[in-house]
C-alpha positions in Angstrom: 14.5 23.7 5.3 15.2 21.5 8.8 16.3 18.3 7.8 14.3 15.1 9.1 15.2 13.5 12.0 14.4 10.6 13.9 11.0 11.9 15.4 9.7 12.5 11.8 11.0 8.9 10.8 8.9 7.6 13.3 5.8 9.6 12.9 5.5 9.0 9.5 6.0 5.1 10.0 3.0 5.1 12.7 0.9 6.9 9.8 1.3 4.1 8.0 1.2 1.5 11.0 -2.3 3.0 11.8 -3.4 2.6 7.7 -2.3 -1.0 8.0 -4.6 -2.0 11.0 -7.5 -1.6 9.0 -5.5 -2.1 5.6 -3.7 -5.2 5.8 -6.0 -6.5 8.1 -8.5 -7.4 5.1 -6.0 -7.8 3.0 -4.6 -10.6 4.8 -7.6 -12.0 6.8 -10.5 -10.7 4.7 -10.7 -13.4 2.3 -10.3 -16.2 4.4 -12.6 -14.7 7.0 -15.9 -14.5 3.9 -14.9 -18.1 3.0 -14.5 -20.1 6.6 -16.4 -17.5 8.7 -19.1 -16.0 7.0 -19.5 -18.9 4.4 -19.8 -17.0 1.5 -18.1 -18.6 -2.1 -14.7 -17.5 -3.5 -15.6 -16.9 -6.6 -18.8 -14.3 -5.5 -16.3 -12.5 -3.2 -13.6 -12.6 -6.5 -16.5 -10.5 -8.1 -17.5 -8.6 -5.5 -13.4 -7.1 -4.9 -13.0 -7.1 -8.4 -16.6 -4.5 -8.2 -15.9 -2.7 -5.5 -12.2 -2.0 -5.8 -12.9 -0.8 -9.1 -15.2 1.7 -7.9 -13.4 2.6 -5.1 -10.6 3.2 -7.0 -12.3 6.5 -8.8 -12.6 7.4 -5.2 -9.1 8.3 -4.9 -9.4 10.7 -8.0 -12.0 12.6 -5.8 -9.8 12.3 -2.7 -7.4 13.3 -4.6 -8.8 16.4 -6.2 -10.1 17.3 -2.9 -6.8 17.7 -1.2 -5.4 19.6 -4.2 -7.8 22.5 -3.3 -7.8 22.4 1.0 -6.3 24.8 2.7 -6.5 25.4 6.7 -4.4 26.1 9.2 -2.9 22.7 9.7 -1.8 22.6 6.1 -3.3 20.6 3.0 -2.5 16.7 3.7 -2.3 16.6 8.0 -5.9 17.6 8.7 -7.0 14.5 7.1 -5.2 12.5 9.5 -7.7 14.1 12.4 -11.0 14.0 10.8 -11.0 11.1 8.2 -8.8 8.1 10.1 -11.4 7.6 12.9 -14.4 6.8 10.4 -11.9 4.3 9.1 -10.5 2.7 11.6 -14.7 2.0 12.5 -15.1 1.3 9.3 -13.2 -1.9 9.5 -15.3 -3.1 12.8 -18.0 -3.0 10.7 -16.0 -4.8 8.0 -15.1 -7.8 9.8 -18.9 -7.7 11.6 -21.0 -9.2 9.2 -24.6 -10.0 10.7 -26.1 -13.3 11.1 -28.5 -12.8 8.5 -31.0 -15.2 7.5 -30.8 -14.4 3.5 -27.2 -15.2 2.1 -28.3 -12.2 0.0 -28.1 -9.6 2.5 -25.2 -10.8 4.0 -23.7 -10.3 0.5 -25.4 -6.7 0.1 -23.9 -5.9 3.9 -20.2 -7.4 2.5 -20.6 -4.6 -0.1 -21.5 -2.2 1.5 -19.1 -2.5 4.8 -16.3 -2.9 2.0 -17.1 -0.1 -0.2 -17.4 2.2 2.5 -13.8 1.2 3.8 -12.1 1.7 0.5 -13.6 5.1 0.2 -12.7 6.4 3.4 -9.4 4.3 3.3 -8.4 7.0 -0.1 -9.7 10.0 2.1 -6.8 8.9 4.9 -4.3 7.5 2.8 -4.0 9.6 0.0 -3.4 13.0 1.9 -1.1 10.8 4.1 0.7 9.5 1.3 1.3 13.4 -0.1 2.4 14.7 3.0 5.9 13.2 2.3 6.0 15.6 -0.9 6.2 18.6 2.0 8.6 17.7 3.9 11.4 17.1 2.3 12.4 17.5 -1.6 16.0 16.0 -1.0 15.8 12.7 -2.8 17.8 10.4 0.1 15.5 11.9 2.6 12.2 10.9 0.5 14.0 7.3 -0.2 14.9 6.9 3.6 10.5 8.0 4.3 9.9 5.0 1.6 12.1 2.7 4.0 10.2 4.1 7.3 6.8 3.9 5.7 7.1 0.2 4.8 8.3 -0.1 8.9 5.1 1.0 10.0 2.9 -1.6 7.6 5.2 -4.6 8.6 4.8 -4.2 12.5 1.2 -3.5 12.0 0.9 -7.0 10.0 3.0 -8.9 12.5 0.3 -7.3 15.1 -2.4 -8.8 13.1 -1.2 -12.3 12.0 0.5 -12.6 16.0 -3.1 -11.8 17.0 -5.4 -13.7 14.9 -3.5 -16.0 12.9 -3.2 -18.6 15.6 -7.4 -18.6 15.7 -8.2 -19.3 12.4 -7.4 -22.8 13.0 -8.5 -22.7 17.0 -12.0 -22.0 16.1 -11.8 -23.5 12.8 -15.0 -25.5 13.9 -16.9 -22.6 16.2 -16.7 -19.9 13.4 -19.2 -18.0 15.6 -16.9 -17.6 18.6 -13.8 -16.5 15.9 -16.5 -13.6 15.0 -16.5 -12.5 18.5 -13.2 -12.7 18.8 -12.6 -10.7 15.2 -15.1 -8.0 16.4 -13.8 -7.4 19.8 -10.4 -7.1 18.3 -11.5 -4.5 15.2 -12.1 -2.0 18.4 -9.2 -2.5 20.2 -7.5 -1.6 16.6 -9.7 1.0 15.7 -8.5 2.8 19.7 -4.7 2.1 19.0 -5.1 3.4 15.3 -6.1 6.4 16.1 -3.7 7.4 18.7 -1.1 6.1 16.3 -2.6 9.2 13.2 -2.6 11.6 16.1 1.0 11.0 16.5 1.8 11.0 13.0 -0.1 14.8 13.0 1.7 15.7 15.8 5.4 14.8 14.0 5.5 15.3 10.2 4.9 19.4 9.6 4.7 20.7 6.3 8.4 22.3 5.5 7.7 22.7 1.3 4.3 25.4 0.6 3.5 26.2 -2.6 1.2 29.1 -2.6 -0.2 29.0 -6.0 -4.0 28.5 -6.7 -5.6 25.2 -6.5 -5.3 23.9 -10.5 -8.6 23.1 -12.0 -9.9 20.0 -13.3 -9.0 20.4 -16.7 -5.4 21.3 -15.8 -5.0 18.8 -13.2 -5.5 15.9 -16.3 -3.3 18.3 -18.3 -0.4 17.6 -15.8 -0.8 14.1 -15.7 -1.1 13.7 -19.2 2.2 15.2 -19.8 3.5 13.7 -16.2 5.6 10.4 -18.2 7.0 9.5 -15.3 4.1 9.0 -13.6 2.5 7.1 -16.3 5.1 4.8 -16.6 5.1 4.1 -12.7 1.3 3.7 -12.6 1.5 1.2 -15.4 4.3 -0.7 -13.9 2.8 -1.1 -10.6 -0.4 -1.7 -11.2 1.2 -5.4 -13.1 4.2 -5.7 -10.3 1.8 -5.2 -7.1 -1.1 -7.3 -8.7 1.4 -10.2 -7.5 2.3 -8.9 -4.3 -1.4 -8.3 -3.0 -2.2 -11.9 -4.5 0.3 -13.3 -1.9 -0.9 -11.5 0.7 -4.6 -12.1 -0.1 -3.5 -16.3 0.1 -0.6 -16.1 2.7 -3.2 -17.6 5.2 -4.6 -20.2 3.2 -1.1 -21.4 2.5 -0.2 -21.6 6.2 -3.3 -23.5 7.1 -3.5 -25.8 4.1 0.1 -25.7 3.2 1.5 -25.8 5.9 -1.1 -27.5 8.2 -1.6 -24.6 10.7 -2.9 -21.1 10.4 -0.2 -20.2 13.7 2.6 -20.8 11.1 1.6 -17.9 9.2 3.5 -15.9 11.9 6.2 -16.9 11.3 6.1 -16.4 7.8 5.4 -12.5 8.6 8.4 -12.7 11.3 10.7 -13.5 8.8 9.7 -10.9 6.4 9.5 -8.5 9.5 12.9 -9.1 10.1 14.1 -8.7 6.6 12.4 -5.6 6.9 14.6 -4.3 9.6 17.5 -5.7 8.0 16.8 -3.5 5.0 16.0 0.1 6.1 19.6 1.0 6.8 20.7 -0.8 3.7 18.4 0.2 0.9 19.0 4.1 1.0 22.9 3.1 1.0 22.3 0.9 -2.0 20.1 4.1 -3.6 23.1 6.3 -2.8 25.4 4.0 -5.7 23.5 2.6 -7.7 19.8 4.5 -8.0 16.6 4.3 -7.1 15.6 3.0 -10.5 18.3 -0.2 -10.7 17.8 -0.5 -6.7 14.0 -1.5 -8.2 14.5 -3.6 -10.8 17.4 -5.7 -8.9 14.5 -6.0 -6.2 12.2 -7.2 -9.0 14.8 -10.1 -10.2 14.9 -11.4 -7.0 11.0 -11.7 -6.4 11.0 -13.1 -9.7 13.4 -16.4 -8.4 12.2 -16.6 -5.0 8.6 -16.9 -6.5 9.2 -19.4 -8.8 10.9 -21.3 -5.3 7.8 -20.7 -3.1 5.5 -22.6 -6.0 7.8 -25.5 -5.1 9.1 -24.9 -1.6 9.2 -27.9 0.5 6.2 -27.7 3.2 8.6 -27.6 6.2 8.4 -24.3 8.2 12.3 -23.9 8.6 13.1 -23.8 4.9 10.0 -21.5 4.2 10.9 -19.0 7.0 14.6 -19.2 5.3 12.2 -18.8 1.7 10.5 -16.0 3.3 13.0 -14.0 4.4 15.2 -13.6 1.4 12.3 -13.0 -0.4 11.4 -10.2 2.4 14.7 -8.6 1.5 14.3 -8.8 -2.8 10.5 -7.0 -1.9 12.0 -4.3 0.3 14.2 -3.4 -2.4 11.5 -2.6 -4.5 8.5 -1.9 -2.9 10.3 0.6 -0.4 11.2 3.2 -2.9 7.5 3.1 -4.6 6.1 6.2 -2.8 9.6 8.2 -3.1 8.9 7.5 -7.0 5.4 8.7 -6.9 7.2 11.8 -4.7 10.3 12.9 -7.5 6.8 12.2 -9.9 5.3 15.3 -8.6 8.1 17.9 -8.8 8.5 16.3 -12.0 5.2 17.9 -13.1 5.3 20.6 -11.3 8.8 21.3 -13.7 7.1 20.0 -16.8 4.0 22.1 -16.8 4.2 24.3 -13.8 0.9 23.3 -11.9 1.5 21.6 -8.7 -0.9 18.4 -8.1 0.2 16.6 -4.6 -3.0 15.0 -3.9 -4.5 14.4 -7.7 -0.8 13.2 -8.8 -0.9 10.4 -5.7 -4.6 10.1 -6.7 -4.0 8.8 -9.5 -1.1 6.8 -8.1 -3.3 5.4 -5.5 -5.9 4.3 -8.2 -3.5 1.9 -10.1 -2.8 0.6 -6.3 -6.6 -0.2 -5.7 -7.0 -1.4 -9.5 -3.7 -3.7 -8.7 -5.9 -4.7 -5.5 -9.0 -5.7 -7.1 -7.0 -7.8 -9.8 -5.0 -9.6 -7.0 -8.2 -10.2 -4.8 -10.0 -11.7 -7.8 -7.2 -13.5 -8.9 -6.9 -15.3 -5.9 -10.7 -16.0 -5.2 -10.9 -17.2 -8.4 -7.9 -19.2 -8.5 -9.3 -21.4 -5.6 -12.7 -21.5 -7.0 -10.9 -23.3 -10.3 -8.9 -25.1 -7.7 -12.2 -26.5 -6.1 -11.4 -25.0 -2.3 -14.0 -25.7 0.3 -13.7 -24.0 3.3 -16.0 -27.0 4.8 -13.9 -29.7 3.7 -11.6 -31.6 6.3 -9.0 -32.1 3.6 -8.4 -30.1 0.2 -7.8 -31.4 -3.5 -4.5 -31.6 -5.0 -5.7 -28.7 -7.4 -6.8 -26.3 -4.5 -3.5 -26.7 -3.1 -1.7 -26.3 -6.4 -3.8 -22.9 -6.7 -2.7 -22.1 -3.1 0.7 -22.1 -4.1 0.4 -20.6 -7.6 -1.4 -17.5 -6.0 1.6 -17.3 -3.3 4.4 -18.1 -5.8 3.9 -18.1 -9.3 2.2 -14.5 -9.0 4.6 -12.6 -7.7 6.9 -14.1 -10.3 4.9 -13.7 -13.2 3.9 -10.3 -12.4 6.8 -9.2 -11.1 8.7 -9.6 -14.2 6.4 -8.0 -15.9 6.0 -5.0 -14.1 9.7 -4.5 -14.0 10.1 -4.9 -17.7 7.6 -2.0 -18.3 10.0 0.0 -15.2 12.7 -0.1 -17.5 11.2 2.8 -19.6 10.7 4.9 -16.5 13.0 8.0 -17.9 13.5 10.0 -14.0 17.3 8.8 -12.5 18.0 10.5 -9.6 20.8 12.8 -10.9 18.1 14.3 -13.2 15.7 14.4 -10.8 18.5 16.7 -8.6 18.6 18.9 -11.7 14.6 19.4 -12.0 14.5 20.7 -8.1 17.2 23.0 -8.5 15.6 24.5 -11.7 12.2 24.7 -9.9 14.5 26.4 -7.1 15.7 29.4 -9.7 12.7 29.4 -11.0 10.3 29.8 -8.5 12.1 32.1 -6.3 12.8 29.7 -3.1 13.2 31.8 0.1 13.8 30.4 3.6 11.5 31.7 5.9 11.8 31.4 9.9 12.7 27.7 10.8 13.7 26.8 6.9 10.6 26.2 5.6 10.3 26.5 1.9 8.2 28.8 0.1 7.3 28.9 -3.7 6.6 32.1 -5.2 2.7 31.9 -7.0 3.3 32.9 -10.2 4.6 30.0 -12.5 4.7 31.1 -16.1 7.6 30.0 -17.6 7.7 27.7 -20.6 8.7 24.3 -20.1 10.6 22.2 -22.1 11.4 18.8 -21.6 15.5 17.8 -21.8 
């Protein structure tokens, strides 16, 4: 099997650059742009995420169960990246298009629909791209150093987004018709960049690791996550430790503009999470090399834990919160960089422990504790500045929407952060065991290089499996 190199580094962080120009954009922007924009009310939008994500979330399972059983002749996860990304990328025009309907009622129905649709066509992108890195490489440092390069491609992407329309949030705070213009024209230019970014992502990450065993049924794919403990565990733990994660990013804009005093400030809040970014991708796979993935995570956790409980009372001066951001930047990279190389051992893992191989259902299922984890976080924070009596029409906000600004931004990450890393604690798969399980599936499934070092698995998996 070839080893990565640079090229595959690269075109696996624009896969996840092009995911985050319609992703991130409503995570960040989406809120704020129903409340000031479109005038709808938080806590009908709370519902409505809290709706839609739920049922976009059983999405995923079908994405998921739809990859399991492709086959062509560009592999199982990279023809996805051809034929679903474009709808989605559209998808988000639409999104952040809402009409200038007469009836509040249809503008809700269209803020549904628009949504809905992106979330289900989001899974059909994301979850074969999110697979893909469980054929190319099975070497664990390799996986961890994919985890670093797929969080690159999400943090330039957001810097992109909140350095482009950050700064007009408050320059057409009082013209929100001209700032829908603005956000339309903008969702195309995206939408023509995106795509060019998932064709270059095609073009660079191949498919070294085939399996050619049947696609598993429906009854044997719940088998193998049943039995999958790893897996269960992770699901569990993020769905508490992101819920906190995607409530800041759901509020990050409201606490620049009402925080802070100026939407513009929220970039540099993103810069200096960017930067910690950078500072971390050649650190965290060294850190993974001594101690673990697994203590690599939880270390990351204690530190969002502490620099959440600081952002709740953070000072409102934009030297000490980029200083605030930053370190906290570094304590998140920690952690949320090694999530997807988890969710990658996860499915050897069950691979070993039942002998069915489930890529897409096993980051299905993954994927739907994300989106659950989304919904949560997108309520909480809708609801949180509906108790905290925001008005988007208000020249000046109460104490108590403010205080709701900064628990959303602070206290949540903290809160849930400690939580989900208390429930990590349990996750059983270290890294030197997870060596051990790819060297058995080695022996056991007859691995032969073929040609350029691409791995091949023999069909027939009977063995009985015992777990250790």
């Amino acid at each position: 099997m070839k080893r990565l190199t640079l090229r595959n580094y690269l075109g696996y962080a624009a896969g996840d650059l092009a995911n985050n120009l319609a992703f991130s954009l409503q995570a960040l922007f989406l809120l704020i742009y129903y409340t000031n924009v479109v005038g709808l009310q938080p806590a009908a939008i709370a519902t409505m995420f809290l709706v839609v994500r739920a049922w976009d979330a059983f999405a995923d399972l079908a994405a998921g169960r739809l990859v399991d059983i492709t086959r062509s002749r560009w592999g199982k996860f990279r023809p996805y990246l051809l034929f679903a990304s474009l709808p989605l990328l559209l998808s988000s025009v639409a999104l952040f298009s809402v009409p200038n309907f007469s009836s509040v009622t249809a503008q809700y129905v269209y803020a549904y629909i628009t949504y809905a649709l992106l979330g289900f066509l989001y899974s059909l992108t994301n979850i074969p791209y999110g697979s893909l890195a469980t054929a190319m490489t099975q070497d664990p440092v390799e996986r961890s150093r994919l985890g670093i390069w797929r969080t690159v491609g999400p943090i330039i992407g957001t810097f992109i987004l909140v350095l482009v329309i950050a700064p007009q949030i408050t320059h057409y705070k009082t013209r929100p018709e001209q700032l829908q213009t603005f956000l339309t024209t903008v969702t195309i230019v995206f939408a023509v960049l995106g795509y060019a970014l998932y064709l270059f992502c095609f073009a660079s990450c191949k498919e070294q690791v085939f399996h050619e065993s049947k696609p598993v049924t429906v009854k044997e794919t719940l088998a193998t996550i049943r039995q999958n403990r790893p897996l269960l565990i992770l699901c569990v733990s993020n769905l508490v430790f992101l819920t906190g994660v995607f409530g800041l990013q759901a509020a990050q804009a409201y606490f620049a503009a009402y925080i802070l005093g100026n939407s513009t400030l929220l970039i540099w809040m993103v810069l200096a999470t960017s930067v910690s970014t950078f500072v971390a991708v050649p650190i965290v796979p060294r850190i993974v090399a001594r101690i673990g993935k697994k203590n690599t995570f939880l270390i990351g956790a204690l530190g969002l834990v502490l620099m959440g409980i600081w952002i709740f009372f953070v000072p409102a001066m934009l030297a000490i919160v980029v200083v605030t951001f930053f370190v906290f930047g570094l304590f998140q990279n920690l952690s949320m960089s090694l999530l997807f190389a988890f969710e990658a051992d996860a499915v050897d893992y069950g691979e070993y422990k039942t002998g069915k191989r489930t890529e897409g259902a096993t980051y299905a299922i993954y994927s739907f504790f994300r989106k659950v984890s989304q919904a949560v976080a997108g309520a909480v924070a809708g609801y949180a500045l509906a108790f905290g009596g925001f008005n988007a029409k208000a020249s000046e906000q109460p104490d108590s929407a403010l205080a709701a600004i900064r628990g959303v931004v602070g206290l949540g990450p903290a809160v849930f952060g400690l939580l989900g890393a208390l429930i990590f604690i349990a996750y059983p798969l270290t890294d030197a065991r997870f060596r051990e399980i790819v060297r058995e599936l080695h022996a056991r499934h007859g691995i032969r290089d073929q040609g350029e070092g691409v791995v091949v698995a023999s069909a027939d998996v009977t063995d009985p499996i015992k777990e250790r």
